[in-house]
Structures are given as C-alpha cells and as structure tokens.
SEKOL-569928 format. One line per field, with one value per atom (N, C-alpha, C, CB): x, y, z; atom name. Coordinates in nm, 3 decimals. Glycine has a CB too. Layout:
! SEKOL-569928
c1 <- X|...
c2 <- Y|...
c3 <- Z|...
vexpa <- CA|...
***
This chain:
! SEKOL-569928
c1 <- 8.509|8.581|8.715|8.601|8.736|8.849|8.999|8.785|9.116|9.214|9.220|9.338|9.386|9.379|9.444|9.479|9.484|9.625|9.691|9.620|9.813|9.917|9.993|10.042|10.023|10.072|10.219|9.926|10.296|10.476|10.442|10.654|10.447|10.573|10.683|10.593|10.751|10.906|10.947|11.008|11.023|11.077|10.939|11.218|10.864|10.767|10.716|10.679|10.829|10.839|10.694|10.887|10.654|10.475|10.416|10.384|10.385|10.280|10.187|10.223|10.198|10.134|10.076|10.227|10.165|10.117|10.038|10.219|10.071|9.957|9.879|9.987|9.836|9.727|9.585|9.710|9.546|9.435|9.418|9.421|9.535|9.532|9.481|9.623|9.576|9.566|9.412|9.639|9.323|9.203|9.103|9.169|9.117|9.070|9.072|9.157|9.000|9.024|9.028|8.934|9.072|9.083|9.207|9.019|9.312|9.491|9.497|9.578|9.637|9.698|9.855|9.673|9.882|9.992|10.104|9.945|10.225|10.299|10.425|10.331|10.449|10.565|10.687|10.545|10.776|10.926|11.002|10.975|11.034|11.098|11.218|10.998|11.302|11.345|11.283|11.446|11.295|11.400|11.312|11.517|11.225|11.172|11.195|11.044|11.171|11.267|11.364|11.199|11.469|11.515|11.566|11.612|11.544|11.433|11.614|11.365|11.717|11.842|11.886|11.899|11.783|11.767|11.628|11.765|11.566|11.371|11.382|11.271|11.295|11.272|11.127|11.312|11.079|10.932|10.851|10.906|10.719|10.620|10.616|10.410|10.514|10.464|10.323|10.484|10.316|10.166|10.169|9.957|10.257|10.238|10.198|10.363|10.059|9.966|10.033|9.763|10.088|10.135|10.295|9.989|10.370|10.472|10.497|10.580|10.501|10.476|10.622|10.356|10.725|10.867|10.912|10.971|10.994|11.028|11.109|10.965|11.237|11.388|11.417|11.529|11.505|11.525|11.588|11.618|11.536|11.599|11.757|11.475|11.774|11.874|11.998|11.900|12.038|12.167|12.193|12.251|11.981|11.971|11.925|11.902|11.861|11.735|11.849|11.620|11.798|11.871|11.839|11.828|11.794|11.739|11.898|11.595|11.952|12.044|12.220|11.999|12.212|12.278|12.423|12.134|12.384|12.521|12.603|12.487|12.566|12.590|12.717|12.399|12.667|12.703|12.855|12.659|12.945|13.070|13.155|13.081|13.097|13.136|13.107|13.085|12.943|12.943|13.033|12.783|13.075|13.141|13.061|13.242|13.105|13.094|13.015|13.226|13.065|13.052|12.850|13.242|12.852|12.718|12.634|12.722|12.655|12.557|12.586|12.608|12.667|12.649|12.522|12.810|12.547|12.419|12.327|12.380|12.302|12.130|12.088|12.094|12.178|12.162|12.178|12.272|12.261|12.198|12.096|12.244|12.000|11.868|11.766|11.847|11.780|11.713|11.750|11.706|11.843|11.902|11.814|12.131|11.814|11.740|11.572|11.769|11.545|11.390|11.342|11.354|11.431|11.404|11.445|11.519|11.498|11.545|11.420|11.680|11.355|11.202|11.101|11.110|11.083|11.039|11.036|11.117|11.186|11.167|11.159|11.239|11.186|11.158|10.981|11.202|10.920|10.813|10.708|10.818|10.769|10.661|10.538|10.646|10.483|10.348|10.289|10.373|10.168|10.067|10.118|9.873|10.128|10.168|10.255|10.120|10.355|10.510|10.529|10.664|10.584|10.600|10.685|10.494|10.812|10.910|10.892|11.069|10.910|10.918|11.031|10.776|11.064|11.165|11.166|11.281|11.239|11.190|11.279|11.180|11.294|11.372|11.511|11.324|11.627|11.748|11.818|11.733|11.926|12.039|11.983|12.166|11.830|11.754|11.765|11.597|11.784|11.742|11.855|11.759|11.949|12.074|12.084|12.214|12.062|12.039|11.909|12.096|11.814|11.637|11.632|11.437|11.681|11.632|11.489|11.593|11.412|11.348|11.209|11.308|11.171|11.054|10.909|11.043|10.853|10.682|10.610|10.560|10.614|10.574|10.618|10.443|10.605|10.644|10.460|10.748|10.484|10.412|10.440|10.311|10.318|10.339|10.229|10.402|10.234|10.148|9.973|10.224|10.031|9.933|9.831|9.969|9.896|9.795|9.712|9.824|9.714|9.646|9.563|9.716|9.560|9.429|9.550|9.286|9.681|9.749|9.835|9.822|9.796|9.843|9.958|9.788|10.053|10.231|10.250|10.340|10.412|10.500|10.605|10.592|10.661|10.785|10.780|10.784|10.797|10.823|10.914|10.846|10.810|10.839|10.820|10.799|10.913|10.937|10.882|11.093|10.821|10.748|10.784|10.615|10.902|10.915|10.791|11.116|10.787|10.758|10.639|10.706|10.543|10.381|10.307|10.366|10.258|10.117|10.024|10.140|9.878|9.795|9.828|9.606|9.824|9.893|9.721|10.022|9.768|9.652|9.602|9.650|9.460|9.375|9.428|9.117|9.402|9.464|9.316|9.547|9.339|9.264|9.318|9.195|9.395|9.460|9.447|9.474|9.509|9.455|9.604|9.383|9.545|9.660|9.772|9.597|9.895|9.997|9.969|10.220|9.974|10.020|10.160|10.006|10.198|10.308|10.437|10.255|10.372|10.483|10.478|10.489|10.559|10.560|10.631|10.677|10.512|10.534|10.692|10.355|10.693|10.783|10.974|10.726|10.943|11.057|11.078|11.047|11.000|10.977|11.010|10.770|11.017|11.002|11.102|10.980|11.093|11.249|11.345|11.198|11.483|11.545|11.463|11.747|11.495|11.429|11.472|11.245|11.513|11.479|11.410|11.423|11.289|11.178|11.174|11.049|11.254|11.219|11.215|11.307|11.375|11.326|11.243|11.396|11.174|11.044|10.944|11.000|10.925|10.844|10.809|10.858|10.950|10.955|10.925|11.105|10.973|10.943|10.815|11.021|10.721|10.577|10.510|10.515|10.440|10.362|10.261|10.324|10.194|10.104|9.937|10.146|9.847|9.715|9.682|9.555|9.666|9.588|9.625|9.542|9.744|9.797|9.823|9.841|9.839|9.824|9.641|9.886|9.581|9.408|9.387|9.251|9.474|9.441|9.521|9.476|9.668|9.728|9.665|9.863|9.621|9.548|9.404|9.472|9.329|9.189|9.252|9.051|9.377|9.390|9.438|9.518|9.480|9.568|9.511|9.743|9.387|9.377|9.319|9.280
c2 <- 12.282|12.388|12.336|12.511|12.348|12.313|12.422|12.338|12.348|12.387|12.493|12.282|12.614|12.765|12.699|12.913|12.758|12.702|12.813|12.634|12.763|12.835|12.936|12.700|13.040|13.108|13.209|13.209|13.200|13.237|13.375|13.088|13.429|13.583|13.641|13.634|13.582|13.571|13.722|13.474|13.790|13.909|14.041|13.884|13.970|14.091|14.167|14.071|14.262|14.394|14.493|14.437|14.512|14.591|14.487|14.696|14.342|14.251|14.297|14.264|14.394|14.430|14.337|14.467|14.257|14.129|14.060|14.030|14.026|13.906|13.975|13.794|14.091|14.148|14.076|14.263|14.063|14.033|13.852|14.079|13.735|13.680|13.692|13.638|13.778|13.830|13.849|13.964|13.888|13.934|13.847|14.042|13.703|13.566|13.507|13.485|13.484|13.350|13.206|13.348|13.177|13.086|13.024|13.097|13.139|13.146|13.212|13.220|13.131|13.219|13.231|13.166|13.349|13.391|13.454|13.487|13.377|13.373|13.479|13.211|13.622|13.674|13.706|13.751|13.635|13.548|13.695|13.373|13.782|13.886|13.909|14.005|14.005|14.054|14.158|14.083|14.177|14.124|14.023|14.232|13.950|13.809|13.697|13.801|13.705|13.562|13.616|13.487|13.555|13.572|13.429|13.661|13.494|13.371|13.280|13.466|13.344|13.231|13.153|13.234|13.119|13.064|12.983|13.190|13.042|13.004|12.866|13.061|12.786|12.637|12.639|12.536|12.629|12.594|12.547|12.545|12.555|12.429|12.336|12.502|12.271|12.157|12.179|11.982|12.121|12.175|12.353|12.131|12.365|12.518|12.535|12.603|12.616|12.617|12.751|12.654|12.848|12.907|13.039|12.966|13.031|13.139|13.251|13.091|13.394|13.512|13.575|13.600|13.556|13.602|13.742|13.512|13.800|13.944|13.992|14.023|13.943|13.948|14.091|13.833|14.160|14.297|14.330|14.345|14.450|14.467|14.589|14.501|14.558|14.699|14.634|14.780|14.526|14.531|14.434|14.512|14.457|14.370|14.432|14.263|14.537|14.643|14.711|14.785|14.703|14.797|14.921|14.791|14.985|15.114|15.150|15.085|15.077|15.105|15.068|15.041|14.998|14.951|15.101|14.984|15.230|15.330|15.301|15.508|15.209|15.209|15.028|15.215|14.932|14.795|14.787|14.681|14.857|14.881|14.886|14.957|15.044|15.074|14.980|15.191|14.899|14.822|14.690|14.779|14.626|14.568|14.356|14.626|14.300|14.150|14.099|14.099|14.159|14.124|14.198|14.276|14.247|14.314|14.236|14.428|14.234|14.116|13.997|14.082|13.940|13.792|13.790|13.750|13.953|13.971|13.942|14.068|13.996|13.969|13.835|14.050|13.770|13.602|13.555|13.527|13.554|13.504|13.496|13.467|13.569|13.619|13.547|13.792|13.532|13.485|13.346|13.556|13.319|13.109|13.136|13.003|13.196|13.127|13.114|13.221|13.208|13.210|13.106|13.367|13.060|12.925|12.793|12.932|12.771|12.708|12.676|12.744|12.783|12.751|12.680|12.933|12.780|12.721|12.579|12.757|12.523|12.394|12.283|12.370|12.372|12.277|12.225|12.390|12.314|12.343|12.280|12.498|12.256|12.249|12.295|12.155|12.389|12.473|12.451|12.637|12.462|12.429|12.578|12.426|12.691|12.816|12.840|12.917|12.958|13.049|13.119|12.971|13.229|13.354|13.426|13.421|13.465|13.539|13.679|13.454|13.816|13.889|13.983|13.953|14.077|14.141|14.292|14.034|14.397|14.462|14.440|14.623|14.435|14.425|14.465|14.486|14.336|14.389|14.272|14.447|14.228|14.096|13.988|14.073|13.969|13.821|13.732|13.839|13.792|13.741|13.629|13.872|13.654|13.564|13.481|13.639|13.483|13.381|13.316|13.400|13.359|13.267|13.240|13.427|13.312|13.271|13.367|13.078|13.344|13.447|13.438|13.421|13.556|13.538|13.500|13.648|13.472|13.389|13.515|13.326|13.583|13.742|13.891|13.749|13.992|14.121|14.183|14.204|14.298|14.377|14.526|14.308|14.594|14.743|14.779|14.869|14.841|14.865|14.908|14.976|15.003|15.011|14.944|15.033|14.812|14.736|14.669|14.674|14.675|14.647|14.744|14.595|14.866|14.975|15.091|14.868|15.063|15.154|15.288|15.077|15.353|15.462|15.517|15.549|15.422|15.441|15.303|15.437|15.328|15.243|15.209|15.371|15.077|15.003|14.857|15.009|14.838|14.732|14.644|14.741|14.494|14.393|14.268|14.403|14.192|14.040|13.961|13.978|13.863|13.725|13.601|13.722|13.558|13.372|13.284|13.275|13.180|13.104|13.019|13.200|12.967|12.853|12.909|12.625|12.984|13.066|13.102|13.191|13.141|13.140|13.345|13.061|13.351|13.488|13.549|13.556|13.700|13.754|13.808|13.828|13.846|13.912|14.100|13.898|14.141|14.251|14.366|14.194|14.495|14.580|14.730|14.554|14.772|14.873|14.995|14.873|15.055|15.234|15.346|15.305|15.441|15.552|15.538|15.697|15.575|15.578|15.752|15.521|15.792|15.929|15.966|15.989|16.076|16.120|16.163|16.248|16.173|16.189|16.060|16.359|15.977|15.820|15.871|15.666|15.807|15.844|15.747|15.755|15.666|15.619|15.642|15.546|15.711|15.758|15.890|15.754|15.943|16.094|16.109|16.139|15.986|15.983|16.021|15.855|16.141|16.242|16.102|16.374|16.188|16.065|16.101|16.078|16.016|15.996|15.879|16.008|15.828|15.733|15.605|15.783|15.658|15.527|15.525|15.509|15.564|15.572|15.439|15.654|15.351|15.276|15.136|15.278|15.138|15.053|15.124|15.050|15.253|15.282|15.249|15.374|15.257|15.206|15.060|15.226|15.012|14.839|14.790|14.751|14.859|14.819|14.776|14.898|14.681|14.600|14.665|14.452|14.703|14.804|14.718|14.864|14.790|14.688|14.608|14.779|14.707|14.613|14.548|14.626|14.486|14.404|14.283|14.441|14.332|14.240|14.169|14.290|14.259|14.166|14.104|14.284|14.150|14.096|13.920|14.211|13.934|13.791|13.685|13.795|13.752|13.729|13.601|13.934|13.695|13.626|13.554|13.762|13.566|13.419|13.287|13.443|13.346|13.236|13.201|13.292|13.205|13.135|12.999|13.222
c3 <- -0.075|-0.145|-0.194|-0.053|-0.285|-0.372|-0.330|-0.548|-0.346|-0.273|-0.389|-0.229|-0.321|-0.377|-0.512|-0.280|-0.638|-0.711|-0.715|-0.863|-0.715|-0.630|-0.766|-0.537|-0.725|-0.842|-0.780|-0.913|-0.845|-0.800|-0.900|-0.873|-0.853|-0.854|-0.864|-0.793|-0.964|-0.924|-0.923|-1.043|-0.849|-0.854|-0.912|-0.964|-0.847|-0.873|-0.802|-0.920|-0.700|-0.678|-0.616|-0.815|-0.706|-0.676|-0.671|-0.796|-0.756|-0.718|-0.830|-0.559|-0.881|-1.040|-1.097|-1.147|-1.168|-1.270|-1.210|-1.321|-1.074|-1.020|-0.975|-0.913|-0.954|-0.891|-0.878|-0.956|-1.036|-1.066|-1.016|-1.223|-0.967|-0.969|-0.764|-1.064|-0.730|-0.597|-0.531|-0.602|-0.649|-0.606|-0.618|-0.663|-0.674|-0.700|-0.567|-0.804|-0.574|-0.448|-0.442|-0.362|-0.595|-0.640|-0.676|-0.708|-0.603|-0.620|-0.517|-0.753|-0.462|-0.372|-0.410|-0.223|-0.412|-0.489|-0.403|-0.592|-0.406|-0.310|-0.386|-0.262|-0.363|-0.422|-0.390|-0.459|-0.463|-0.435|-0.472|-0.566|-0.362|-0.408|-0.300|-0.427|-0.322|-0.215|-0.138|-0.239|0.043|0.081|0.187|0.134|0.131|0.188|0.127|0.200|0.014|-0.093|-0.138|-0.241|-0.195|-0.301|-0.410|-0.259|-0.518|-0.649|-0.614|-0.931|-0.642|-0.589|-0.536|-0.561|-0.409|-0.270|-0.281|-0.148|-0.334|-0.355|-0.357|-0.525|-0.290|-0.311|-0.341|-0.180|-0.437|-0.444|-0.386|-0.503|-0.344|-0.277|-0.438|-0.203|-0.376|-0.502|-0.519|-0.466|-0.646|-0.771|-0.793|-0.673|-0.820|-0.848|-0.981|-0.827|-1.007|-1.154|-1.251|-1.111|-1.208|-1.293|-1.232|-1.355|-1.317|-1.292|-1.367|-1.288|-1.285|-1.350|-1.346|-1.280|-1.412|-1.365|-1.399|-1.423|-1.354|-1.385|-1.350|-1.364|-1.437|-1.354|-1.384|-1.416|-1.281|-1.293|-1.441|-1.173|-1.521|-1.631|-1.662|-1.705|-1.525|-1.514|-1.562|-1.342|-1.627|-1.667|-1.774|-1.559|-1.838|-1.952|-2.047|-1.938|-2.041|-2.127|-2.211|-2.010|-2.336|-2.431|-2.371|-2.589|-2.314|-2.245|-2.189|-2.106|-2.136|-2.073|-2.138|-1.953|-2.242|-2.380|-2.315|-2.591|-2.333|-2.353|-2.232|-2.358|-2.129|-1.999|-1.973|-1.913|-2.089|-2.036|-2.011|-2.138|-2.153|-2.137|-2.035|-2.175|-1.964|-1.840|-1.718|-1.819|-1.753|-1.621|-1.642|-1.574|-1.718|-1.744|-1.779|-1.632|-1.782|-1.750|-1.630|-1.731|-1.568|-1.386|-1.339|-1.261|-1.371|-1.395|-1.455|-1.471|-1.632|-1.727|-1.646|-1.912|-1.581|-1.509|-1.390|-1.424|-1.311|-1.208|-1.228|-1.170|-1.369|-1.426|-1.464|-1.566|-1.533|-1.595|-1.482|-1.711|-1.343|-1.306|-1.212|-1.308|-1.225|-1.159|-1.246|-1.158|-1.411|-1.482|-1.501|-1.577|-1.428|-1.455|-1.331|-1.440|-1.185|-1.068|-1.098|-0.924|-1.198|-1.239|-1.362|-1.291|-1.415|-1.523|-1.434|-1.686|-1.295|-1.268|-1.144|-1.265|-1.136|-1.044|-1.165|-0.971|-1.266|-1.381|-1.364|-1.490|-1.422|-1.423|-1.320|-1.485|-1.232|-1.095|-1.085|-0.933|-1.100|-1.060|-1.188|-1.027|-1.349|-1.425|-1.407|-1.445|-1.399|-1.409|-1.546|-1.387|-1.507|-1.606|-1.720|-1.523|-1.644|-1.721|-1.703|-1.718|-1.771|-1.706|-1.801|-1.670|-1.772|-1.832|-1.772|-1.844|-1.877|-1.814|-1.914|-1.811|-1.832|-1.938|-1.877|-1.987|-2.015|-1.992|-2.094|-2.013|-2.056|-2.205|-2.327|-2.196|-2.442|-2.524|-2.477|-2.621|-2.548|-2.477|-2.485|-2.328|-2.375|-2.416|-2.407|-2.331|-2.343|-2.339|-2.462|-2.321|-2.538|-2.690|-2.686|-2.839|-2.664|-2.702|-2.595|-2.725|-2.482|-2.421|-2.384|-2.337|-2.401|-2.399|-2.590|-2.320|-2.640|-2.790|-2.815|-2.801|-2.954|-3.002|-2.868|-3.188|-2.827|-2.758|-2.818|-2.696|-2.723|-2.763|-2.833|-2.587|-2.775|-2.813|-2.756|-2.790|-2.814|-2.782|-2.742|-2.938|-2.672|-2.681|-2.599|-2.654|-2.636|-2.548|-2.517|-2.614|-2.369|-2.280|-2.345|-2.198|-2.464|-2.553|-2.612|-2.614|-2.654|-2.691|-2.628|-2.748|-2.458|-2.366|-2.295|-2.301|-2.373|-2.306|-2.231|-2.143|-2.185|-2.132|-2.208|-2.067|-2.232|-2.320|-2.334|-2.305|-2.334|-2.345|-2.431|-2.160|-2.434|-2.570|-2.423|-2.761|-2.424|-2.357|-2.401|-2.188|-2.528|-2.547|-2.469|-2.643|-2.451|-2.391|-2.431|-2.304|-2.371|-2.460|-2.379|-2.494|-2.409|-2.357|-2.401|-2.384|-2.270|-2.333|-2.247|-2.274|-2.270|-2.161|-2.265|-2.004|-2.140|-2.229|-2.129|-2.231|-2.256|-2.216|-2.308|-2.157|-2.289|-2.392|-2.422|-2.335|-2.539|-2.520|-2.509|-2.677|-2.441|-2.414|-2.509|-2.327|-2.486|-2.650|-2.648|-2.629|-2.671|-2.733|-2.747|-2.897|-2.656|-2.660|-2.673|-2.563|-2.801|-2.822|-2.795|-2.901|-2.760|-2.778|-2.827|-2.571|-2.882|-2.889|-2.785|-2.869|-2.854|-2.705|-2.687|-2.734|-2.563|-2.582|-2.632|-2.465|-2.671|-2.750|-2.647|-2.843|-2.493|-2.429|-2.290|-2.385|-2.333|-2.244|-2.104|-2.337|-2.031|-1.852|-1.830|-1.715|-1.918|-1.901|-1.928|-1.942|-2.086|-2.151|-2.102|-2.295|-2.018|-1.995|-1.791|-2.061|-1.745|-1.561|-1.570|-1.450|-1.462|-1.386|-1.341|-1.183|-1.316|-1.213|-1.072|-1.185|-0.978|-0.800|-0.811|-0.743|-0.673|-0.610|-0.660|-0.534|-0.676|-0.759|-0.850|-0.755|-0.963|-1.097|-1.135|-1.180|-1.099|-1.164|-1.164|-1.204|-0.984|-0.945|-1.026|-0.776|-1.040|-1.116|-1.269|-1.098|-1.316|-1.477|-1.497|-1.544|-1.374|-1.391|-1.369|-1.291|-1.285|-1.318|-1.427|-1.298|-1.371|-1.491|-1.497|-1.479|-1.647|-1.680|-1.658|-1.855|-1.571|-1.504|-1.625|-1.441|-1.773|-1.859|-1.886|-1.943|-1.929|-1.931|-1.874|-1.938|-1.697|-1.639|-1.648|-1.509|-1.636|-1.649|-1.787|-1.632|-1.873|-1.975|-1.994|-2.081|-1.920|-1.922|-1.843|-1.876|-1.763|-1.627|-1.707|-1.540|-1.746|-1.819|-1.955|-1.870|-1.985|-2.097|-2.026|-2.230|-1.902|-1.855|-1.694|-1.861|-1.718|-1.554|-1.535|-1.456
vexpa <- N|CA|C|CB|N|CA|C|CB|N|CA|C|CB|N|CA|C|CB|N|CA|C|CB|N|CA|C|CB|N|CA|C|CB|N|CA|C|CB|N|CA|C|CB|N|CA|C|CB|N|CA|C|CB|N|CA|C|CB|N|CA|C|CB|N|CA|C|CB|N|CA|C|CB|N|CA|C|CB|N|CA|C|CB|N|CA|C|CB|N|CA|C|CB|N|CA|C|CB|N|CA|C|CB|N|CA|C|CB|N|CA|C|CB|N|CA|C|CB|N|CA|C|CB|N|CA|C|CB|N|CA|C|CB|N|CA|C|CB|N|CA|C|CB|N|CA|C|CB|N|CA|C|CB|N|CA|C|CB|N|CA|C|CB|N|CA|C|CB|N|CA|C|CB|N|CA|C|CB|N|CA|C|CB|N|CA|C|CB|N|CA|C|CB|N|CA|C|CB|N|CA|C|CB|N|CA|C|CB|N|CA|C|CB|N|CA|C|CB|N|CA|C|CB|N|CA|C|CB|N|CA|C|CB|N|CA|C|CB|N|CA|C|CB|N|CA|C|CB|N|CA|C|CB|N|CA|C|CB|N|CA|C|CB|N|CA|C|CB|N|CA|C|CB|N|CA|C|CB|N|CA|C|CB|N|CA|C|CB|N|CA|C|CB|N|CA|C|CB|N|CA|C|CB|N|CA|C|CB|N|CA|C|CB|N|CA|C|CB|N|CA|C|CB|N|CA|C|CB|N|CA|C|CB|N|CA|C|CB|N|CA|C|CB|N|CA|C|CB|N|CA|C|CB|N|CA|C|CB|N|CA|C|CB|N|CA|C|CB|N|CA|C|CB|N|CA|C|CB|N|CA|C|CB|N|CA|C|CB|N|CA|C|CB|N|CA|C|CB|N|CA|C|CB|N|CA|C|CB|N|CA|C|CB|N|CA|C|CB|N|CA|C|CB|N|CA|C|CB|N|CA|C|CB|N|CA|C|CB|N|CA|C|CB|N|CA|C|CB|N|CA|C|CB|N|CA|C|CB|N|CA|C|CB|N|CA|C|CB|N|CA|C|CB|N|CA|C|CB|N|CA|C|CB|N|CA|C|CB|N|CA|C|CB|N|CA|C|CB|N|CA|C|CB|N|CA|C|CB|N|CA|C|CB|N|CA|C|CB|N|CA|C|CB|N|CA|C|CB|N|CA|C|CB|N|CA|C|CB|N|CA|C|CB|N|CA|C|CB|N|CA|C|CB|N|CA|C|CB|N|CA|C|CB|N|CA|C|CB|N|CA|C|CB|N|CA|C|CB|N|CA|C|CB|N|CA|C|CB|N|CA|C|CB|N|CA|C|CB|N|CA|C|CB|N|CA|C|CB|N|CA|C|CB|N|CA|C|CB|N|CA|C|CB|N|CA|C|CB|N|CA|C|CB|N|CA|C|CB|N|CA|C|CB|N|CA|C|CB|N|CA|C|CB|N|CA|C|CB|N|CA|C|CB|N|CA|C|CB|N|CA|C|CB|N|CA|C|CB|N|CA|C|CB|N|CA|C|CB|N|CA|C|CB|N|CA|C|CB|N|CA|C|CB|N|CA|C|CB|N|CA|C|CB|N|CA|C|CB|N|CA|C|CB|N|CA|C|CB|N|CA|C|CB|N|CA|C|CB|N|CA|C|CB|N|CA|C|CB|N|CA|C|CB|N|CA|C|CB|N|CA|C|CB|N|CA|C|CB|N|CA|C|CB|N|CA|C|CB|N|CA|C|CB|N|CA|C|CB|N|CA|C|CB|N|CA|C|CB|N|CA|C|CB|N|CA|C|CB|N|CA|C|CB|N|CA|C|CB|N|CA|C|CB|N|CA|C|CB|N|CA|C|CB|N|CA|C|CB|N|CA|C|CB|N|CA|C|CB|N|CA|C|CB|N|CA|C|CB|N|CA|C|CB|N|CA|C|CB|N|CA|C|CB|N|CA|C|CB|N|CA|C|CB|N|CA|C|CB|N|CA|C|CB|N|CA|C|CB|N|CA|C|CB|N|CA|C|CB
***
C-alpha cells in the first residue's frame, strides 16, 4: 500500500475544503488551525502534495471596507500577517498544488491579480460571495445553478457564529476543487 499524500489545511476552521480530501484514504490531511496550530508557528512535515489556505477574511474582505478606518493599520497588519505565515508554508513546503483563497477585498494589492474568482453558484451552491483564488492549481470545472435572491450569506443575523458561518467553504465547491486537483 502506497503511503497517504499529505494535504495542509491552513486555517481551515470547519475542515470544509478538505473534506472531500478527508474522506479519501489516499490523503491524510492535517488542519493547521487554531487553537492546535497556529499557521505562524506551523513547521511543516516533508513531501506535502497539496495546500488548501484560508486566511481569516475579517480585516481583509471588502465586506467589511466601512469598518478599516476605524480599525486602523494595526488590524490590516493582523491579517497579512496570517497570509505571509500561509505563503511562507507554501514555500517552505513546494507542493505539487496550493491554493489560497479569500473573498474579494485588500488581497489584490498585496498577492497581485488572482488565478481566478468565483461564487458558490457556479459550483451547484445557490448563493453569490465572491471569492479570489491565487496559487497552482488546475481550476475546477464549473457546474452552475440559479443563486437564490436572498443569500444565506448577505442575509445571516448577527450571533456568535456568524462569522465561522460566513467563512465556510461551500461543499460544491469544495468537491469540485477537490476532483481537479487530486
């Protein structure tokens, strides 16, 4: 039997994205989150075949744009650097794959133009949250449907979980990155 290949999780929270990699037994997928990793501290193993990253978007997402002012400098540095410790596994690690995503927002100016955008929609999930994709990956095929008109997403009460909730990676999506890239 041939050894697992190893697949990183960076900051991925629910374990969403790798799910489908989770349910393989052909990967074993180790997720670098808090409060058991954290990606700042993270030292990699070696031969790691692919990285699924997902740095928190709370102080990068234009979603939150009416808010940066007030949070100031000190805040946007929190987030970059969460996303320098997740390019910095990246390159430690050279993986055959990697993929950082984020939703539209200040990434742009510091990763440069992304590999691709998409929304949950075009992967079978019936909402709009556009999201950006850097990284080397085979992009996934595309199985569209209607968004509904009122997004679980643009529409979630405040609580507690809203925003683990908002940050979930949408399944089709994930099975769909999943089967271009294994």
């Amino acid at each position: 039997m041939s050894e697992s290949k190893i697949i990183l999780d960076l900051c991925g929270g629910t374990g969403a994205w790798s799910k489908p990699y989770q349910e393989n037994d052909d990967y074993s997928v180790i997720c670098v989150t808090l409060p058991d990793y954290d990606v700042r501290t993270y030292k990699p193993p070696e031969n790691v075949y692919g990285i699924l990253s997902a740095p928190p978007c709370t102080h990068l997402a234009v979603s939150g744009a009416r808010w940066w002012k007030e949070k100031g400098e000190e805040k946007l540095f929190e987030g970059l650097a969460i996303v320098d410790a997740c390019m910095r596994i990246i390159l430690i690690s050279n993986p055959v794959f990697w993929c950082l995503e984020n939703p539209v927002g200040r990434l742009v100016r510091y990763l440069g133009k992304p590999v691709m955008y998409y929304n949950p929609c075009d992967y079978g999930d019936a909402y709009t949250k556009k999201t950006c994709l850097w990284g080397k990956f085979n992009k996934p095929k595309i199985s569209p449907v209607i968004p509904d008109k009122k997004s679980p997403i643009h529409y979630m009460p405040p609580s507690l979980e809203r925003s683990r909730l908002r940050s979930v990676t949408p399944p089709g999506f994930a099975q769909a990155f999943y089967e271009a890239n294994k």
